[in-house]
KOLLO-222348 format. One line per 5 residues: their letters; for each residue x, y, z of N, C-alpha, C. Coordinates in Angstrom, 3 decimals. Atoms other than C-alpha are relative to their C-alpha. Layout:
A) X/Y/Z/X/Y/Z/X/Y/Z ~ ...
END
This chain:
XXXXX) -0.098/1.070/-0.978/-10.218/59.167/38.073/-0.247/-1.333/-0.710 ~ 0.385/1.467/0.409/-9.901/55.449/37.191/-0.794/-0.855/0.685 ~ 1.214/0.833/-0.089/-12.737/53.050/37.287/1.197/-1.404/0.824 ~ -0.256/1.479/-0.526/-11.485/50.249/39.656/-0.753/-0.936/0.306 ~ 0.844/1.467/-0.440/-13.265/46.705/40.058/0.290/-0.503/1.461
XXXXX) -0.683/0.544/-1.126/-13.332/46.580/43.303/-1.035/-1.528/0.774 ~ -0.346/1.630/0.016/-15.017/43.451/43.637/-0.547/-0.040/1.917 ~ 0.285/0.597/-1.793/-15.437/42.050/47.482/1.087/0.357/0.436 ~ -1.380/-0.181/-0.361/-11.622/43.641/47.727/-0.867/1.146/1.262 ~ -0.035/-0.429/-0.898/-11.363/45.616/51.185/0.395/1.505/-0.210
XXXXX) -1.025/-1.486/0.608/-10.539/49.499/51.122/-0.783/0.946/-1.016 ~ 0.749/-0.864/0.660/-13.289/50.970/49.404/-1.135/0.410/0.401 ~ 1.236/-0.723/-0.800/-15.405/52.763/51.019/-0.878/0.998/-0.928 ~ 0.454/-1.019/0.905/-18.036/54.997/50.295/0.333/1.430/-0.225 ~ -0.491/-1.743/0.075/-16.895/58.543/48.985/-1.094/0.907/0.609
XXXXX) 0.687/-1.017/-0.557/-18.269/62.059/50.165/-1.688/0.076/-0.740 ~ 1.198/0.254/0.273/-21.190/61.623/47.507/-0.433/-1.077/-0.016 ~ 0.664/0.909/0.135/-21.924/58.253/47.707/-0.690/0.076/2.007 ~ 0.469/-0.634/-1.424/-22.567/59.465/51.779/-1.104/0.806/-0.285 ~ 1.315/-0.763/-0.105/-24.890/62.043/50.667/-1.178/-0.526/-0.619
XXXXX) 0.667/1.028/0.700/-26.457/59.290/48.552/-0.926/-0.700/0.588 ~ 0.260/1.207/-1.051/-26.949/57.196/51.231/-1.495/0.832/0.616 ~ 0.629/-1.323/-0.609/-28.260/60.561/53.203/-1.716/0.204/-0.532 ~ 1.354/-0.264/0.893/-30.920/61.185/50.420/-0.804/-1.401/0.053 ~ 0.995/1.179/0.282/-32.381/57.725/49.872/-0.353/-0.452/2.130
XXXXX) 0.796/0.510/-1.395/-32.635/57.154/53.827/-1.472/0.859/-0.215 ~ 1.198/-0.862/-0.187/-35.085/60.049/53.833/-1.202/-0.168/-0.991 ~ 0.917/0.905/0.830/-36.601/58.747/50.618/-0.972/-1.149/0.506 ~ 1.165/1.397/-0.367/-37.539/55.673/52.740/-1.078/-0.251/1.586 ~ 0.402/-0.406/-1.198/-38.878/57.457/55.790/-1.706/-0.414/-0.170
XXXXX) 1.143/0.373/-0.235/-42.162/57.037/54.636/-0.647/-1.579/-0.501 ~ 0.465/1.614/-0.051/-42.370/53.195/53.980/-0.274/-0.197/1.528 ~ -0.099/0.042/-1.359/-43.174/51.529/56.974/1.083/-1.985/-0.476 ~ -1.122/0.786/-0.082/-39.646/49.090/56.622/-0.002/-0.613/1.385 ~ 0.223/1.058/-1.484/-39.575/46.112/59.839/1.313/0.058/0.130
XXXXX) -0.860/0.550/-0.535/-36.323/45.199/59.237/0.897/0.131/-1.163 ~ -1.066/-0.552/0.963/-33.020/45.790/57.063/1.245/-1.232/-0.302 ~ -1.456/1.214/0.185/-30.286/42.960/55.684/0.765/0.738/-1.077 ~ -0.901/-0.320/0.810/-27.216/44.178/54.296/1.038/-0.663/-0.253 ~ -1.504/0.609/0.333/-24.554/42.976/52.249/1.126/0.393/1.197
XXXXX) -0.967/-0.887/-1.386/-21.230/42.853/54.692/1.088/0.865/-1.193 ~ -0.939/-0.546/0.064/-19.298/44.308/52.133/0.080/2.007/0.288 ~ -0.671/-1.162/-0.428/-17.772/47.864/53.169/-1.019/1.132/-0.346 ~ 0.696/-0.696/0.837/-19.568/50.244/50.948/-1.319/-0.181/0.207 ~ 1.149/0.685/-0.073/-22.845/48.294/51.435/-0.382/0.304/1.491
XXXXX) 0.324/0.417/-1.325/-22.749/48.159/55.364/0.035/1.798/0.371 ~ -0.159/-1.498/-0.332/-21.838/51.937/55.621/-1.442/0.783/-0.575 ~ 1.447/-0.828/0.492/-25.074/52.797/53.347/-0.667/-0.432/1.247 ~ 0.837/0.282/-0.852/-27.006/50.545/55.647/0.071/0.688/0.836 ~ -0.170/-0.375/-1.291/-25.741/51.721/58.718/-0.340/1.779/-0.104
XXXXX) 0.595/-1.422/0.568/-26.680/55.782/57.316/-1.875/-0.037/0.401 ~ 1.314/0.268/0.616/-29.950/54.215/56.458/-0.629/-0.433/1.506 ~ 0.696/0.207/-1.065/-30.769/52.368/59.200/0.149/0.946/1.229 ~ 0.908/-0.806/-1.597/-30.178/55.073/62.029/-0.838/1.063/-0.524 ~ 0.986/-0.897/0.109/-32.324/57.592/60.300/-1.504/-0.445/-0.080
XXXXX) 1.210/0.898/-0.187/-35.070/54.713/60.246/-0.414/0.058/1.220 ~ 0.130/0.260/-1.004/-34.058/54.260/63.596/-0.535/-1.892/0.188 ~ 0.072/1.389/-0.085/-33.916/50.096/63.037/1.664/-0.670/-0.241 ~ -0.881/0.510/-0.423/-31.550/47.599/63.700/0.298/-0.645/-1.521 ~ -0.088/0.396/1.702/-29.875/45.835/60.418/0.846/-1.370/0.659
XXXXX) -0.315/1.371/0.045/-28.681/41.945/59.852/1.067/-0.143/-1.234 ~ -0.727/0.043/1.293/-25.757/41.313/57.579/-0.036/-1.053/-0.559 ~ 0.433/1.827/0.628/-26.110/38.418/55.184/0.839/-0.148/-0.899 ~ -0.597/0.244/0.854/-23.395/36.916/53.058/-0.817/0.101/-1.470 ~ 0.453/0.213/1.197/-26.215/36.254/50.316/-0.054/1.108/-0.719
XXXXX) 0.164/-1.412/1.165/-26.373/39.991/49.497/1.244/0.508/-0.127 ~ -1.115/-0.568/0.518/-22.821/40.205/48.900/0.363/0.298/-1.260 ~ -0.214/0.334/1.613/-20.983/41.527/45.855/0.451/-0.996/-0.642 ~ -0.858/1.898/1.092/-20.009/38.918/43.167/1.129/0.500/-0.005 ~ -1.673/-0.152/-0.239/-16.609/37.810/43.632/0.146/-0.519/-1.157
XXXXX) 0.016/-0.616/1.798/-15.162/39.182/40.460/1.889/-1.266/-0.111 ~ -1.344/0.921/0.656/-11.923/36.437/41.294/1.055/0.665/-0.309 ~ -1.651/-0.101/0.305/-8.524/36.979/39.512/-0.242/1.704/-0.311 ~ -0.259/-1.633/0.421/-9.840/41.129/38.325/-0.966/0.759/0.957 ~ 0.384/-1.158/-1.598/-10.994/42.259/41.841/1.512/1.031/-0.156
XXXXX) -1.094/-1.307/-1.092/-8.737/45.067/42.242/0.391/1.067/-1.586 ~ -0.722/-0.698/1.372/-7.950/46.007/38.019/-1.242/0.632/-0.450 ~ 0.819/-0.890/0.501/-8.891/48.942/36.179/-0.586/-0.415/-0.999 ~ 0.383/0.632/1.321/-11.430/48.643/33.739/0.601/-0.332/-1.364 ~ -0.754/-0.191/0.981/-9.297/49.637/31.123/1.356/-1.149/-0.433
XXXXX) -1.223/1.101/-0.102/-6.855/47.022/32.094/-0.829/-1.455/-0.699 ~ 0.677/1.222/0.387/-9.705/44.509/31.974/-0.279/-0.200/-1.038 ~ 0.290/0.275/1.390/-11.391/45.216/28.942/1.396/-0.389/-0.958 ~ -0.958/0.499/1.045/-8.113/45.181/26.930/0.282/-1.733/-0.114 ~ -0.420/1.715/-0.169/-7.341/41.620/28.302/-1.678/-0.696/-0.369
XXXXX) 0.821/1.542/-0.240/-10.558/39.913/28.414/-1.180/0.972/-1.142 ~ 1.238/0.070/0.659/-13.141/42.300/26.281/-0.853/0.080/0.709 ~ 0.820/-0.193/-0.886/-16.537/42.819/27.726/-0.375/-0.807/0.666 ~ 0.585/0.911/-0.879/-16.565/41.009/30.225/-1.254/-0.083/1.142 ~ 1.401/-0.380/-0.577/-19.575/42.398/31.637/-0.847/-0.983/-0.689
XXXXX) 0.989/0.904/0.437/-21.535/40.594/29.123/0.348/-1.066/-0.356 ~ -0.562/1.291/0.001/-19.552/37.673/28.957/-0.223/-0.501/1.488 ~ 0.197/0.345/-1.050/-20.281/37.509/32.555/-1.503/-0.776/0.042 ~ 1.548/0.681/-0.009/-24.648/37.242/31.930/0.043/-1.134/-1.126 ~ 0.050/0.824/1.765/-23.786/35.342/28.334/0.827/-1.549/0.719
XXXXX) -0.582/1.143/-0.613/-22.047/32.403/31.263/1.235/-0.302/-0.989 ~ -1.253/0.365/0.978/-18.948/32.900/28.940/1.082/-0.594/0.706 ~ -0.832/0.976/-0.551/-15.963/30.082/29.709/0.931/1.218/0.960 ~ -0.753/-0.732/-0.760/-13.803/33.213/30.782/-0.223/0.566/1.433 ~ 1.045/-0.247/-0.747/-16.077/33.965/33.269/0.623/-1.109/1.376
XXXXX) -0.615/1.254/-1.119/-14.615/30.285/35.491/1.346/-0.028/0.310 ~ -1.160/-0.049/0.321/-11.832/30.489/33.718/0.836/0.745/1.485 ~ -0.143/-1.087/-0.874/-11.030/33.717/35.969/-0.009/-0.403/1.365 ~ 0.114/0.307/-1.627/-12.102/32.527/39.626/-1.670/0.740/0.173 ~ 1.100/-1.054/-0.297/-15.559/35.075/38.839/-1.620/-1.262/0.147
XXXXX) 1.370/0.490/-0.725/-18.778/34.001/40.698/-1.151/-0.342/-1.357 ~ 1.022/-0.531/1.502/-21.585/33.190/37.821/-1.336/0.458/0.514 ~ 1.297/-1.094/-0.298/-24.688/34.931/37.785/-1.074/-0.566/0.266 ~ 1.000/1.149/-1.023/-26.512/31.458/38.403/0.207/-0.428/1.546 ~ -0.119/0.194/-1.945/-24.880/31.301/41.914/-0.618/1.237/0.586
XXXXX) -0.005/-1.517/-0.413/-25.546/35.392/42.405/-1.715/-0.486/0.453 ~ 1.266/0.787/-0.347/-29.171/34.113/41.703/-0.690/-0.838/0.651 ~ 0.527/1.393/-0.876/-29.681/31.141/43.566/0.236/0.629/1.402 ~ -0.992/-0.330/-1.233/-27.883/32.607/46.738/-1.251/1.125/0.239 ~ 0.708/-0.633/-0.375/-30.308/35.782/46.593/-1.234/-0.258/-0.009
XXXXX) 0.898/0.614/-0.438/-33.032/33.967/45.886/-0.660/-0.515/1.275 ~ 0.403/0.335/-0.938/-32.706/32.313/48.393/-0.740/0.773/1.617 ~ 0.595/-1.232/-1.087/-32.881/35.232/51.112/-1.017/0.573/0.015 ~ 1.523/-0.447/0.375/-35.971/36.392/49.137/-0.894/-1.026/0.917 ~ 0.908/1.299/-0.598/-37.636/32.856/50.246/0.313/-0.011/1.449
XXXXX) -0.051/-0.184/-1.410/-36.168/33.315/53.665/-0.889/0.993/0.491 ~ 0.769/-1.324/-0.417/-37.276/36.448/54.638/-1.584/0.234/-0.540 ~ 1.386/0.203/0.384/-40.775/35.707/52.756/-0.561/-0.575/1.418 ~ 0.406/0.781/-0.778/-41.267/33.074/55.142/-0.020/0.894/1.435 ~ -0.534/-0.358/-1.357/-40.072/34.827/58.484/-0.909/1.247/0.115
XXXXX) 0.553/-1.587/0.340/-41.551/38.458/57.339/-1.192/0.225/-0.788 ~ 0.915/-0.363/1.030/-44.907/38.127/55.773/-0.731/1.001/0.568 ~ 0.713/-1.131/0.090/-46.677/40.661/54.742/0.744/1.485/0.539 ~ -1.115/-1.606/-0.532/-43.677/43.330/55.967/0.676/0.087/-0.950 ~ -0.630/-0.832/0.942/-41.704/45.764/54.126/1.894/-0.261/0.503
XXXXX) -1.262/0.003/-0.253/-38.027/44.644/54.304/0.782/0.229/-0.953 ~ -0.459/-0.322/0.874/-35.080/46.410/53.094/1.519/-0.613/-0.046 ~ -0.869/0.774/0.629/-32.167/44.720/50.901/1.025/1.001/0.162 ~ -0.961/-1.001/0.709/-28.934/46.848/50.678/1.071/-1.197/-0.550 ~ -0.539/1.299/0.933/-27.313/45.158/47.931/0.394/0.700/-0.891
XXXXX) -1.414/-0.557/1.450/-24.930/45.865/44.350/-1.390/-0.425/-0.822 ~ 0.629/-0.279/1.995/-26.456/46.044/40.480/0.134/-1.815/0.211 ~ 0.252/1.163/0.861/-25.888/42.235/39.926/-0.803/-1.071/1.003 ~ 1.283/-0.007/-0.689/-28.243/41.040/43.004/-1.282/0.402/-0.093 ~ 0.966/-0.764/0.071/-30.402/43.379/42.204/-0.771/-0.750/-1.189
XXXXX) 0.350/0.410/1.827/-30.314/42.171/38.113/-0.165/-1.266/0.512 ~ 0.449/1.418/-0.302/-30.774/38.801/39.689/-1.760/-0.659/-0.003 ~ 1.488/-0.183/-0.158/-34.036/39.493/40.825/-0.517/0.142/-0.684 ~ 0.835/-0.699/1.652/-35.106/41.723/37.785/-0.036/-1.111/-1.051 ~ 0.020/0.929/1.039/-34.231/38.477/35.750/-0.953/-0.979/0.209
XXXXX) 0.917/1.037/-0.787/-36.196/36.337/38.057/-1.625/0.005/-0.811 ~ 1.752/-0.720/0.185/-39.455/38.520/36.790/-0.160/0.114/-1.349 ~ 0.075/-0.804/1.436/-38.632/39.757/33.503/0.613/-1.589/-0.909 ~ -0.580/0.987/1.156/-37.055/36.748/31.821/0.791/1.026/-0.713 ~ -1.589/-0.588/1.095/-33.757/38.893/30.461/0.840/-0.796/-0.481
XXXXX) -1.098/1.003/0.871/-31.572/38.032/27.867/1.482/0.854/0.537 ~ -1.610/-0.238/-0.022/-27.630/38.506/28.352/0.032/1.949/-0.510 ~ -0.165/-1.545/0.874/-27.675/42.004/26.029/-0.908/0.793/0.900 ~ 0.954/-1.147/-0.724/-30.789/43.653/28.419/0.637/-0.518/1.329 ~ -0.460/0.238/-1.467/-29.011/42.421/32.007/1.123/0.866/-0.732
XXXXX) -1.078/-0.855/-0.090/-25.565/44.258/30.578/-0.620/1.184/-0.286 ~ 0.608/-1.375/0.336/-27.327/47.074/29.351/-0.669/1.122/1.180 ~ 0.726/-0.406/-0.655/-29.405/47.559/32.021/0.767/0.141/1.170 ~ -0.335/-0.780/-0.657/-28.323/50.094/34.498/-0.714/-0.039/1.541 ~ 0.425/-0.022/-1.504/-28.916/50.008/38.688/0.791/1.436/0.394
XXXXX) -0.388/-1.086/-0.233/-28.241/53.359/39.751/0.659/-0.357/1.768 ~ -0.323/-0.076/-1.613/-25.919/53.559/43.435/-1.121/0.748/1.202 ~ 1.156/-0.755/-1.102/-28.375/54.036/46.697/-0.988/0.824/-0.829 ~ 1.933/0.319/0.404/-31.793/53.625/44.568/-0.136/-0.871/0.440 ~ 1.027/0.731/-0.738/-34.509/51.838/45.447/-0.831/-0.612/-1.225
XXXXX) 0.908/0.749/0.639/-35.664/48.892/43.455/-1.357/-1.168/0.560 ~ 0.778/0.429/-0.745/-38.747/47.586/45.062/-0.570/-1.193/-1.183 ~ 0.609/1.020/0.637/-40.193/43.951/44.476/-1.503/-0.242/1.016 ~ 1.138/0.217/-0.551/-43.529/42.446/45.932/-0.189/-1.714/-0.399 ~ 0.464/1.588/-0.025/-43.936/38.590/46.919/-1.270/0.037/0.123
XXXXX) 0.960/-0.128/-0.516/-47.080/37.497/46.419/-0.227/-1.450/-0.183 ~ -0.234/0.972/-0.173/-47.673/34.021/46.987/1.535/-0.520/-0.269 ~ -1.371/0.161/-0.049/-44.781/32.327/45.349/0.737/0.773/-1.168 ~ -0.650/-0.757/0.909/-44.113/35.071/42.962/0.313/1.537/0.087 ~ -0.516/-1.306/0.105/-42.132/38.143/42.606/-0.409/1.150/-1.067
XXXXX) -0.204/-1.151/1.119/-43.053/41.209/41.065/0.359/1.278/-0.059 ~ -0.911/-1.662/-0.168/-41.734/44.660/40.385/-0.765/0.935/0.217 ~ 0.837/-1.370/-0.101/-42.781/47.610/41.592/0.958/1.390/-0.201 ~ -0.764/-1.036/0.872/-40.066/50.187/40.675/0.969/-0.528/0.085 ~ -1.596/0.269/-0.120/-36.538/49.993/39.428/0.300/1.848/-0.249
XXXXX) -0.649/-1.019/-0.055/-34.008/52.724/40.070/-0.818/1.240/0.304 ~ -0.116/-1.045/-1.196/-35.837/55.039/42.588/0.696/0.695/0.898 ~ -1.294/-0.974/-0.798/-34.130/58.150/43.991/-0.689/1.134/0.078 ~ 0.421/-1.689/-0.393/-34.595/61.730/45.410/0.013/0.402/-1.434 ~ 0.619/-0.736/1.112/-36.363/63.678/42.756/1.284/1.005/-1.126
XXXXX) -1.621/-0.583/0.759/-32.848/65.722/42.028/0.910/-0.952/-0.265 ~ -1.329/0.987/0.630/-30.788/62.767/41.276/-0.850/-0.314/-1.511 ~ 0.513/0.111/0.897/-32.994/62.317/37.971/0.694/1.137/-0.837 ~ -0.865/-1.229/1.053/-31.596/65.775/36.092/1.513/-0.351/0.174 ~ -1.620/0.172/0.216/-28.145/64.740/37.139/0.591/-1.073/-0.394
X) -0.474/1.753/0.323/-27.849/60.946/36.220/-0.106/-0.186/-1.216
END
C-alpha cells in the first residue's frame, strides 16, 4: 500500500485498525477523570474523538487550532513522489527550509503559535481539569518543542505514534511532560 500525504485533503478516513485504535485508547482513558474534549475537525481526527468521547460519555468541541498542517501544493502525493521531487521534506519542514513557502506548506512556527494558543485558552477556562486534545504528530511535536527545546534532526526523528496519549501538565505559566506516546500495553510488542 502507498503512503499518501493526505494533508487536510478530504476522503481519508480512519481504517478498520486505526478504529480499533481509537477503541483501545478510549478505554485507556477511562480512568482519567477528562472534563472536556477538543478535536481537530479534520476527518480522521473527529472520528477518533467521536469513538473516544462516547465511551467517556462527554461531549467534544472542534477547534481549527488542532488541525493538521496544511501540507499546500503535496496534500494528496505519495511519499515516494515527494521525496524524489523535493528530498526530505520532513526535515526541511522543522529546519524552516525556503521549500517549505515555496510549496503553499504551513510552517511549524504557525503549527506552534496556533496550538499554543488553545493550550493558553483552555488553561484559562479549565483550571486545574484534565482536558483532552485529539490532534496529528506535528501539534503534538509543537508542544514537545515548547518543553524540550528540539533541534530540527530530534523533531524529524521523533516519532508520535496514531491514537497515543501524550500528556502535558500546565503549571503556572509552564508546560511540562508527563508521557509521550502512551498506548494499550499490546500496542508496545507490535510498534
Amino acid at each position: 500500500m502507498e503512503q499518501i500525504l493526505a494533508g487536510r485533503k478530504t476522503g481519508y478516513p480512519l481504517t478498520d485498525q486505526g478504529i480499533k485504535q481509537a477503541e483501545k485508547i478510549a478505554d485507556f482513558l477511562k480512568p482519567f477523570n477528562i472534563s472536556t474534549i477538543y478535536s481537530s475537525p479534520i476527518e480522521r481526527a473527529e472520528q477518533t474523538t467521536s469513538i473516544v468521547a462516547k465511551k467517556l460519555e462527554l461531549d467534544y468541541h472542534i477547534d481549527e487550532r488542532l488541525t493538521e498542517i496544511d501540507m499546500g501544493h503535496l496534500s494528496g502525493m505519495t511519499f515516494n513522489d515527494m521525496f524524489a521531487r523535493h528530498g526530505n521534506i520532513f526535515l526541511k519542514f522543522y529546519e524552516g527550509h525556503p521549500v517549505i513557502e515555496e510549496n503553499g506548506i504551513e510552517s511549524f512556527s504557525s503549527i506552534k503559535k496556533r496550538v499554543l494558543d488553545l493550550v493558553e485558552c483552555c488553561s484559562e477556562r479549565y483550571r486545574d481539569e484534565d482536558i483532552l486534545f485529539v490532534t496529528h504528530m506535528d501539534p503534538i511535536k509543537s508542544m514537545l518543542s515548547t518543553v524540550m527545546q528540539l533541534k530540527p534532526e530530534s523533531l524529524y526523528e521523533l516519532i508520535i505514534r496514531n491514537a497515543s496519549l501524550t500528556m502535558f501538565k500546565k503549571e503556572k505559566s509552564s508546560l511540562s511532560i508527563i508521557s509521550i506516546n502512551s498506548m494499550s500495553p499490546e500496542r508496545y510488542t507490535k510498534e
